[in-house]
C-alpha positions as CSV (number, residue, x, y, z in Angstrom):
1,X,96.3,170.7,107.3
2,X,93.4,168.4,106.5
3,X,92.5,165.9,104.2
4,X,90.3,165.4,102.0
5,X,88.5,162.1,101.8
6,X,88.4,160.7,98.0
7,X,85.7,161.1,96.1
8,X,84.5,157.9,94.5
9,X,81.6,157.3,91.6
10,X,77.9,157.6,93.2
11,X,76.6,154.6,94.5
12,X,79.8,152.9,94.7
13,X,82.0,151.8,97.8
14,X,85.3,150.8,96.5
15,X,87.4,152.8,94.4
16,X,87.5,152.0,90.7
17,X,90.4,149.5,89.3
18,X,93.1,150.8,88.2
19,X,94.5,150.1,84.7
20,X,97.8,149.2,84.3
21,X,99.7,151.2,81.7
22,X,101.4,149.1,78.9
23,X,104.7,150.2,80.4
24,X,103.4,148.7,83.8
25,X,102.5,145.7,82.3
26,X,105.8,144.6,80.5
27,X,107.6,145.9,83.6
28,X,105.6,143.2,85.5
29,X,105.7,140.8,83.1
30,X,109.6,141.3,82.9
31,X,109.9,141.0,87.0
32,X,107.5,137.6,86.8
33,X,110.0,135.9,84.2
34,X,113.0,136.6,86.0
35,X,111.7,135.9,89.4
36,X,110.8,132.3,87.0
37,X,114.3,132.0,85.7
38,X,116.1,132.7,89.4
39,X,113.9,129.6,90.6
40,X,115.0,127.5,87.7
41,X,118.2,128.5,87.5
42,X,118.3,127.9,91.3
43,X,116.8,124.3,90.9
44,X,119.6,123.6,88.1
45,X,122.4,124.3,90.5
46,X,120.9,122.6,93.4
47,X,119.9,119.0,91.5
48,X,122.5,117.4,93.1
49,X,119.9,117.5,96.0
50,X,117.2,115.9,94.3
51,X,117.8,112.4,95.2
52,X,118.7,112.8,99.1
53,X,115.5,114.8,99.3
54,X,113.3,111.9,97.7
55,X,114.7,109.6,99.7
56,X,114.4,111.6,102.9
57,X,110.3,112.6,102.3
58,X,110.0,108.8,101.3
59,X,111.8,107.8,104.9
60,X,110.1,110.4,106.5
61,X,106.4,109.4,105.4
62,X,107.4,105.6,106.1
63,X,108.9,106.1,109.3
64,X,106.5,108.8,110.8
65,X,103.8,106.9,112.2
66,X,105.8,104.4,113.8
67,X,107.9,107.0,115.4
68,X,105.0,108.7,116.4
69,X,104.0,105.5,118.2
70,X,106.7,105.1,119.6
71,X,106.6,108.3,121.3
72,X,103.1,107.8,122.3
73,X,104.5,105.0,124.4
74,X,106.6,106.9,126.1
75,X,109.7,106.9,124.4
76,X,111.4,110.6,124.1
77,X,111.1,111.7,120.3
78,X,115.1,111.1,119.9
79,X,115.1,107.6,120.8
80,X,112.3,107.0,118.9
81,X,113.2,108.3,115.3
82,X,116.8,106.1,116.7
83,X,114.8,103.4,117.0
84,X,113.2,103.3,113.7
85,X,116.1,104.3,111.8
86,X,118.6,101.3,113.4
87,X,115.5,99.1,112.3
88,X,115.6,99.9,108.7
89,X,119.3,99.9,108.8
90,X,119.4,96.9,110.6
91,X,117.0,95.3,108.1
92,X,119.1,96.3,105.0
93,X,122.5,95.0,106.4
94,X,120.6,91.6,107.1
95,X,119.4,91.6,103.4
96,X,122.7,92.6,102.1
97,X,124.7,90.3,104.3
98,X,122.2,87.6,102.6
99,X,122.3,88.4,98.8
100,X,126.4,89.2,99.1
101,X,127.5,85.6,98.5
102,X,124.8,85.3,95.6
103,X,126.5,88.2,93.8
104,X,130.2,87.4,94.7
105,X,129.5,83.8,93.3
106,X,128.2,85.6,90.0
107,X,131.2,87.7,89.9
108,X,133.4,84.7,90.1
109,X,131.4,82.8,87.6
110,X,133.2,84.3,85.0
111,X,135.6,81.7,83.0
112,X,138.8,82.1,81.9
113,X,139.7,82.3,78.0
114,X,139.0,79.8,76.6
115,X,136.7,77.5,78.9
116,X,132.8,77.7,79.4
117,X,131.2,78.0,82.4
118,X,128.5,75.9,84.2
119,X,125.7,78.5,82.9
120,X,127.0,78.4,79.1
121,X,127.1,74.5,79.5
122,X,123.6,73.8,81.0
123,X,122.1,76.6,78.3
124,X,123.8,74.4,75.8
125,X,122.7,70.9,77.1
126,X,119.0,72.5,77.5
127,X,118.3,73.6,74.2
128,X,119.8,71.0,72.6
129,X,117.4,68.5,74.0
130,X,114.6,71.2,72.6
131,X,116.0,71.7,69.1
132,X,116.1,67.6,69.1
133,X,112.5,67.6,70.6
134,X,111.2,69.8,67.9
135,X,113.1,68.8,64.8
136,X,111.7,65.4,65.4
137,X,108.2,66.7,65.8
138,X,108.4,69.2,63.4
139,X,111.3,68.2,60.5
140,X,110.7,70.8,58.1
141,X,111.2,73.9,59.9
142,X,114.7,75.2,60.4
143,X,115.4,74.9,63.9
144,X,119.0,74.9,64.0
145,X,118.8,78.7,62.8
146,X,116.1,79.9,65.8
147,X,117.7,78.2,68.7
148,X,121.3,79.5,67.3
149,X,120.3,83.1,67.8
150,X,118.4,82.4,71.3
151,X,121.3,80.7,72.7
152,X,123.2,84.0,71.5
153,X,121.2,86.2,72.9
154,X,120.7,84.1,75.9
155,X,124.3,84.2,76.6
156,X,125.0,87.9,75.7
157,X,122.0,88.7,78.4
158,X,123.7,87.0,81.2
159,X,127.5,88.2,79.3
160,X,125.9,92.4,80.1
161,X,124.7,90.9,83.6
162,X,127.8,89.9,85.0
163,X,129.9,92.2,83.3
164,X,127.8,95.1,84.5
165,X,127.9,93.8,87.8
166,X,131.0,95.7,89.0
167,X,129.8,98.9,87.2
168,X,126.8,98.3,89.2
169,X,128.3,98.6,92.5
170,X,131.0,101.2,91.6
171,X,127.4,103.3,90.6
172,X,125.7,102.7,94.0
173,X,129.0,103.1,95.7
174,X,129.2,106.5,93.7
175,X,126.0,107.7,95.6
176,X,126.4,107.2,99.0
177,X,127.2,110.5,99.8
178,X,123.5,111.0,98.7
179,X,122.1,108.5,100.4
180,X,124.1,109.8,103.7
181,X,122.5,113.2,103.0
182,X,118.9,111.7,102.8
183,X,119.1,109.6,105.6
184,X,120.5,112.7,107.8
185,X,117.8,114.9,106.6
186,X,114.9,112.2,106.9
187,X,116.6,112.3,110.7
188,X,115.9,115.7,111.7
189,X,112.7,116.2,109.3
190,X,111.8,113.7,111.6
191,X,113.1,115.1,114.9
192,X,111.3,118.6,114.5
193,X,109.1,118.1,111.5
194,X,105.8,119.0,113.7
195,X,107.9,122.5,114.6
196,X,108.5,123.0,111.0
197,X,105.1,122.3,110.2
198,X,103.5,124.6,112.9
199,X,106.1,127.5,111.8
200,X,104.2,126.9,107.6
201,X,101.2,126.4,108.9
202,X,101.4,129.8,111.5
203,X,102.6,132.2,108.5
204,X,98.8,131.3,106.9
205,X,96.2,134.4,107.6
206,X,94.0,133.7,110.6
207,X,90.9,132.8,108.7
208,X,92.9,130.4,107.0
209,X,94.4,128.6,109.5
210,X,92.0,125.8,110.7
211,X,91.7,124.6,106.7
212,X,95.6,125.0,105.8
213,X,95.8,122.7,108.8
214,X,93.6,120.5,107.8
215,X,94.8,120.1,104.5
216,X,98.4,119.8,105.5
217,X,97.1,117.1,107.9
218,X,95.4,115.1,105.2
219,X,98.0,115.1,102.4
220,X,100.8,113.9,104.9
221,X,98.3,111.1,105.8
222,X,97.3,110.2,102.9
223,X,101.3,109.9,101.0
224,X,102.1,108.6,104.4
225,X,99.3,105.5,104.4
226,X,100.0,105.0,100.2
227,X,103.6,104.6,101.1
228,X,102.9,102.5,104.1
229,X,100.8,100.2,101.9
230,X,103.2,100.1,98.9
231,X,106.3,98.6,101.6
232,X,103.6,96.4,103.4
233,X,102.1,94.9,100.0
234,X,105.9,94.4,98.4
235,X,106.7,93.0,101.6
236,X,104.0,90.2,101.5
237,X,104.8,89.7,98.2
238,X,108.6,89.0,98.2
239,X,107.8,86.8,101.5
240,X,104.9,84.7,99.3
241,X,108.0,84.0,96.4
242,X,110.6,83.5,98.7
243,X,109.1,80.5,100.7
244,X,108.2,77.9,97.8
245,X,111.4,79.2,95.9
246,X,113.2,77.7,99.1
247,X,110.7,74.8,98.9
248,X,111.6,74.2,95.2
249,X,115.9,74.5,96.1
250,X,116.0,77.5,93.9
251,X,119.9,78.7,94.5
252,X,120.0,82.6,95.4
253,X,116.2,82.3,96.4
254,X,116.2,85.4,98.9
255,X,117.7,87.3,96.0
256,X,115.0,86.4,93.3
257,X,112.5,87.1,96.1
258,X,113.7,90.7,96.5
259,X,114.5,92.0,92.8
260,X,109.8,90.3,92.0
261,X,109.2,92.6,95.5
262,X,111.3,95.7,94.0
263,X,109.5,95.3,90.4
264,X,106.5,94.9,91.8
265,X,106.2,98.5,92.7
266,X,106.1,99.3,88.5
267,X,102.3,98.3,87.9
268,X,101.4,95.8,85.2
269,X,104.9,95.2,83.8
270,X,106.5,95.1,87.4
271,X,105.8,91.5,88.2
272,X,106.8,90.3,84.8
273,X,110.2,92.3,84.8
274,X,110.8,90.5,88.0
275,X,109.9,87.2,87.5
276,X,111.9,87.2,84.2
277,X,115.2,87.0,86.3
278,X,114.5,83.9,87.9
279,X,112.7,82.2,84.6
280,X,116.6,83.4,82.3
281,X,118.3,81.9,85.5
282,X,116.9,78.8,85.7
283,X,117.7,78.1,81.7
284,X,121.5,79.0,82.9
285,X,121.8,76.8,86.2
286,X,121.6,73.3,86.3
287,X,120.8,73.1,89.8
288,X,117.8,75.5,89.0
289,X,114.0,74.2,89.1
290,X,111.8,73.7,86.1
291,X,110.9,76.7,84.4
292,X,107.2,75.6,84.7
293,X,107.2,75.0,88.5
294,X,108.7,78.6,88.3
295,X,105.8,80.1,86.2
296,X,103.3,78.5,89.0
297,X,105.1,80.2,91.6
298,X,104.7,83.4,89.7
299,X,101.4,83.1,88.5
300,X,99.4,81.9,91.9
301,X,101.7,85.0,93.6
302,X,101.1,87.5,91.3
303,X,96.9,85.8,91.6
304,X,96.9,86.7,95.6
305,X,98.8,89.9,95.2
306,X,96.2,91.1,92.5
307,X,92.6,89.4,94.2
308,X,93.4,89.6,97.8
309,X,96.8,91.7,98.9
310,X,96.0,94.8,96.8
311,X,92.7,95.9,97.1
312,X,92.5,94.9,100.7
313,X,96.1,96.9,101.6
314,X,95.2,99.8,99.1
315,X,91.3,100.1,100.1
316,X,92.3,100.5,103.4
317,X,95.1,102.8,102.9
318,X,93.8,105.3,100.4
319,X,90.3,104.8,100.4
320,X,90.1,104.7,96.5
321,X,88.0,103.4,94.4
322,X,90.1,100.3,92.0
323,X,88.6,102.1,89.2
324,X,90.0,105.3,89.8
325,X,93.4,103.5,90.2
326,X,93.7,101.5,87.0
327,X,92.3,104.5,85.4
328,X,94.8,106.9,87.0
329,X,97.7,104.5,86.1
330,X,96.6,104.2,82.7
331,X,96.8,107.9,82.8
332,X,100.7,108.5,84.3
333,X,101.9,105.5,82.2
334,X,100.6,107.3,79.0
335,X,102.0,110.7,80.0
336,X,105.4,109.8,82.2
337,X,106.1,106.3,81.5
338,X,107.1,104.0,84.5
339,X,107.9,107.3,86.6
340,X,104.0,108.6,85.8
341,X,102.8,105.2,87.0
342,X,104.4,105.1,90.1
343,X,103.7,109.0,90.9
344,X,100.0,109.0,89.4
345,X,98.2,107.3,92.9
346,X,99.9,109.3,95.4
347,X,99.2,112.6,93.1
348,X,95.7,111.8,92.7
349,X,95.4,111.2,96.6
350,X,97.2,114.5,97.5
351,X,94.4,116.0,94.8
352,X,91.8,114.2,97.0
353,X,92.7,115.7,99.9
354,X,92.9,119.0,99.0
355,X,89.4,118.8,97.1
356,X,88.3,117.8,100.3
357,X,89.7,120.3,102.7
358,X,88.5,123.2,100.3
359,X,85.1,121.9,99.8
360,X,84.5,121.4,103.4
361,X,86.1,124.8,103.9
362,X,83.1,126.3,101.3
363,X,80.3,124.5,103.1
364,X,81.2,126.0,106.6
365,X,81.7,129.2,105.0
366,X,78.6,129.2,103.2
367,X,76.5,127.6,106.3
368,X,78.3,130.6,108.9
């Protein structure tokens, strides 16, 4: 029996398109939302995973190049990621087993009915001396009335901080299981995540390979090296506070140092959250320096971090131009708040590094 070849429009080598029918069409459309609603629906039940998977891409960006080192030196790839996970755990126990007594002395700060507590006594003996300073200066404003409602708020700040304190705990305590998770994926992501990788990239059509590798190679760079340079700057940072806070006999120095490192991840507003903890303690402890040899500490840190740690860590991490990253965090702050300022310069790298891949991959193309 033989076939006839199809018969296509003179002068043409492809068949004509075909229209869909409007029955086709909502069918489609029908199989396209559902196939939508399964993913969401899917994501919905599976949220609960959402924080050990952060956790275990941020680990496994952070930890990959020094593993990969590590190998390169000859250890096996087991002992290796071992290696560089008993050094972060390792590192954490040290830093907990130094802010523990801090926060078990501010849990047993709390006074019985009836009494006031160091704190509540120095706040008292503090503004006092002000409101006597500044009614003698200035006699006709009504100073009694301001400092009043600062010394309540004052003292209803540090009444939420210590009283939150245990709820605190019982919340981190509450998602350990999580972080277990995330740890134990960021293990084996890290054990075979260049077999993973070949198996994604090998599912890619053959002309695509080379550029999907490529690409995949540039975007794990480049969230690896802003992650890299986010710890390494933080890290400077919370060492630059920590050592004239000691200087100065600030009590629970190490901890102050941390919590200005930690906020100093949120741009602009970070280092001012952080230093506010040590500038309300220092009104509550007696044995607290002055708040202005506080603000200098703050001030000539926050100085290096912006001149000098910054653009030197970040230019050589992400290769971005400063404009592009004040604009950019501009940007995510306007659109997603804290979250959109901390996500904007790793999105706008991964963008870069895609741009880059494709347009390279159109030159060659067009040059073959």
């Amino acid at each position: 029996m033989s076939h006839t070849p199809p018969v296509f429009p003179a002068g043409t080598l492809i068949p004509p398109p075909h229209e869909l029918s409007l029955g086709e069409k909502v069918v489609r459309a029908l199989l396209v939302l559902a196939a939508l609603g399964l993913v969401a629906s899917a994501g919905w039940l599976l949220r609960f995973l959402l924080l050990p998977v952060v956790l275990a891409l941020l680990l496994t960006y952070v930890l990959g190049p020094l593993a990969d080192r590590l190998e390169n030196r000859g250890l096996s790839r087991s002992r290796a990621v071992s290696l560089c996970f008993g050094l972060i755990l390792g590192g954490v126990a040290l830093l907990g087993y130094a802010i523990f007594p801090t926060i078990e002395s501010w849990l047993m700060e709390t006074p019985r009915e009836g009494e006031q507590s160091a704190f509540e006594l120095q706040l008292e003996q503090r503004i006092s001396g002000w409101q006597a300073s500044l009614t003698r200066s200035y006699p006709k404003v009504a100073w009694s009335s301001l400092f009043e409602k600062l010394t309540e708020f004052l003292q209803h700040q540090r009444k939420s901080l210590v009283e939150g304190l245990p709820a605190m705990v019982l919340d981190l305590a509450s998602r350990a299981g999580s972080v277990a998770l995330g740890l134990i994926i960021a293990f084996f992501v890290l054990l075979d995540g260049s077999v993973m990788k070949k198996a994604v990239v090998a599912l890619m059509p053959n002309r695509h390979f080379e550029n999907a590798l490529l690409m995949l190679h540039r975007v794990d760079r480049q969230i690896s090296s802003y992650l890299i340079g986010t710890a390494l700057e933080n890290l400077l940072v919370m060492v630059l506070v920590a050592v004239p806070l000691v200087a100065l006999g600030m009590p629970n120095a190490i901890l102050f140092a941390v919590l200005f490192g930690l906020a100093n991840v949120i741009p602009f507003v970070g280092p001012f959250i952080g230093a506010s903890a040590a500038l309300l303690f220092s009104l509550l402890d007696p044995s607290a320096p002055s708040i202005m040899s506080l603000v200098i500490v703050y001030v000539v840190v926050h100085f290096i971090d912006a001149m000098l740690i910054n653009p030197w860590v970040m230019g050589k991490s992400l290769d971005m131009h400063p404009l592009t990253v004040i604009v950019g965090i501009a940007v995510g702050g306007t659109l997603g708040g804290v979250m959109g300022m901390l996500a904007i310069i790793p999105l706008i790298a991964v963008f870069k590094a895609i741009a880059t891949t494709v347009a390279e991959g159109a030159r060659n193309a067009a040059a073959a």
